[in-house]
Steps between C-alpha positions, in 0.01 A plus 500: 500500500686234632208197370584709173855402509385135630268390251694442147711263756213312624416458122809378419559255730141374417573489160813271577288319746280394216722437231738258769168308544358486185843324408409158732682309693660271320585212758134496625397471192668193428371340791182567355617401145561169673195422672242682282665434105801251547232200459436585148773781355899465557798801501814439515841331308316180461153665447256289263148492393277244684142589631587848445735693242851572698513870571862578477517902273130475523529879481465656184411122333239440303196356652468095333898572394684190632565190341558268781089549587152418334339823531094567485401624143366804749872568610630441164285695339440791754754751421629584843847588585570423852598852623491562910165602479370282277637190704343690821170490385573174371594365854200696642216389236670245205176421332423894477838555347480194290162354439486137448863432687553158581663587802301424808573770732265725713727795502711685774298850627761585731721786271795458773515147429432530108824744528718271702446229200551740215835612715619103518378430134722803418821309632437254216514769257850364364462153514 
């Protein structure tokens, strides 16, 4: 009776568990931000385009949408709408999500990792 009684808690707290990780950590994530994107892409008050678009309210843009950037006809003409899952499997496989990117950029497989840059490229949302 009493593992009864138990087991809608232990499924709670797991579902909490998951969502609190699926979230990212944002600070990690923008020490990886800096060592695995900041060569090419930018966030930030004084973000630009340069090698890479800058990524500041990347959510919910328009993939090929901002003027300071040359974009591929592929990006330009591909439709996407950066979402959190579409960037994830973006990070993880770009040329899958995108075929004929420019961007040259192996892809992240490590879904903690891919969450802690989606939770840093979140902080940008306003900018």
């Amino acid at each position: 009776m009493k593992l009864v009684a138990l087991l809608p808690l232990l499924l709670t707290a797991t579902l909490f568990n998951t969502s609190a990780t699926a979230a990212g950590d944002a600070e990690a994530g923008g020490r990886l931000f800096t060592k695995t994107c900041g060569g090419c892409h930018s966030v930030g008050l004084n973000a630009r385009g340069g090698f890479g678009p800058q990524l500041n309210g990347v959510i919910g843009r328009l993939a090929g949408a901002t003027a300071d950037y040359q974009y591929s006809d592929a990006m330009k003409n591909s439709g996407v709408v950066w979402t959190r899952e579409t960037l994830a499997a973006y990070i993880e496989n770009p040329k899958k999500v995108v075929s004929g990117t420019r961007m040259i950029f192996w892809g992240i497989s490590d879904q903690e990792k891919i969450e802690n840059l989606l939770a840093y490229l979140e902080t940008f949302q306003a900018q």
